[in-house]
Every structure is written in C-alpha cells, then in structure tokens.
C-alpha positions in Angstrom: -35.1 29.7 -99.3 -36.5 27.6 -96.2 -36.9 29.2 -92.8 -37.9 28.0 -89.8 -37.7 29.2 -86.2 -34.2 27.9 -85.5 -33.2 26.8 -89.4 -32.3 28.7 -92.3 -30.8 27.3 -95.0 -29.5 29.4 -97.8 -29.3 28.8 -101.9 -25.8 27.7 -102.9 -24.2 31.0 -104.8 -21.5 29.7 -106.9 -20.6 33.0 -108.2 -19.8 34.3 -104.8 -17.3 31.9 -103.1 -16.1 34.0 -100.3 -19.0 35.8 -99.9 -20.6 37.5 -96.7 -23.0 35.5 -96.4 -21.7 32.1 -94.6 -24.0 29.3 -95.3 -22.1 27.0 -92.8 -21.7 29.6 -89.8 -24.0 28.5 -86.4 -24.6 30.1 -83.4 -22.9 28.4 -80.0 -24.9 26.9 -77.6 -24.1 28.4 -74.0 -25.9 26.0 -71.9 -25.6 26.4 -67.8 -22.3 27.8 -66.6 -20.3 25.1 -64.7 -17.5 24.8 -62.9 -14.4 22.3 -63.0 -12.7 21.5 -59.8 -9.8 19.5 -59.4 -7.7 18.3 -56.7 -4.3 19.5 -55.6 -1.6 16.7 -55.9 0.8 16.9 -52.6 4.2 19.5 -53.4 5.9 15.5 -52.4 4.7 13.7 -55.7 5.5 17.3 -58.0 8.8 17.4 -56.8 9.3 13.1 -57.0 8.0 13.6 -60.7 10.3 16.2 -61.4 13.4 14.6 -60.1 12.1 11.5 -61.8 12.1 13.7 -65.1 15.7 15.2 -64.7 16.8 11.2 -63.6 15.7 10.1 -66.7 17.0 13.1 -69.0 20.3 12.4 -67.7 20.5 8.9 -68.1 19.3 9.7 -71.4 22.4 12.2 -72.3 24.1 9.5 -70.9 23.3 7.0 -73.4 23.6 9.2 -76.2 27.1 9.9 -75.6 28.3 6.5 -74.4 26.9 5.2 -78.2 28.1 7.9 -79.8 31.4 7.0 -78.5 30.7 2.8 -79.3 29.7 3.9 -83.1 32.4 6.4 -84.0 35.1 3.7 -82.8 33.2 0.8 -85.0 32.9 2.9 -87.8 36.0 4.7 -87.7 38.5 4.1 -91.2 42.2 3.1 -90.9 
C-alpha cells in the first residue's frame, strides 16, 4: 500500500466488489466561500418574454389544427 500526506492508494480486492472500502472516493475541496450576484432584469422585459411565449404557443396550436384539418381532407378515402 502507498501513502502519502494527501495520497492513498489502495490494493485492488477482487473478492470484495462492493466493499466498504471505496478506492475511488475523494474528499471535496471547499476553497473560499464566494458569492454570485446577478442583475435584476426590468418586470417590462419578464412580462414582454412572457407574452412573447403565450404569442408563440398560440400560433403554434394554431398551426397544429389548421394542418390537421389540410391532412385529414387530403388523406380522407371516398
């Protein structure tokens, strides 16, 4: 087995799969504590997106049904 201050690398045990002893387990690295800040978008350009969203949802629909309607005449049987 090889040690070191910050390495230790265990034997491969074949007999023991799932065993307690994880030989691929590492510690995480907390570093300084930062912050994220971000900036706050105008309530104008949330509610422009939103409408832009619903606008294109219903045109959407709108295209569904209108080819829905174009391929059950073209396909329909006589």
């Amino acid at each position: 087995m090889f040690e070191s201050g910050i390495w230790k690398v265990m034997p491969l045990n074949s007999s023991n799969s799932m065993g307690t002893d994880d030989p691929v387990w590492t510690e995480s690295n907390w570093d300084a504590i930062g912050l994220r800040v971000y900036t706050v978008q105008n309530a104008a350009y949330d509610r422009l997106v939103l409408l832009g969203g619903l606008v294109v949802t219903v045109l959407a629909y709108l295209a569904i049904v209108v080819a829905r309607s174009f391929i059950t005449k073209a396909l329909k049987q006589d």
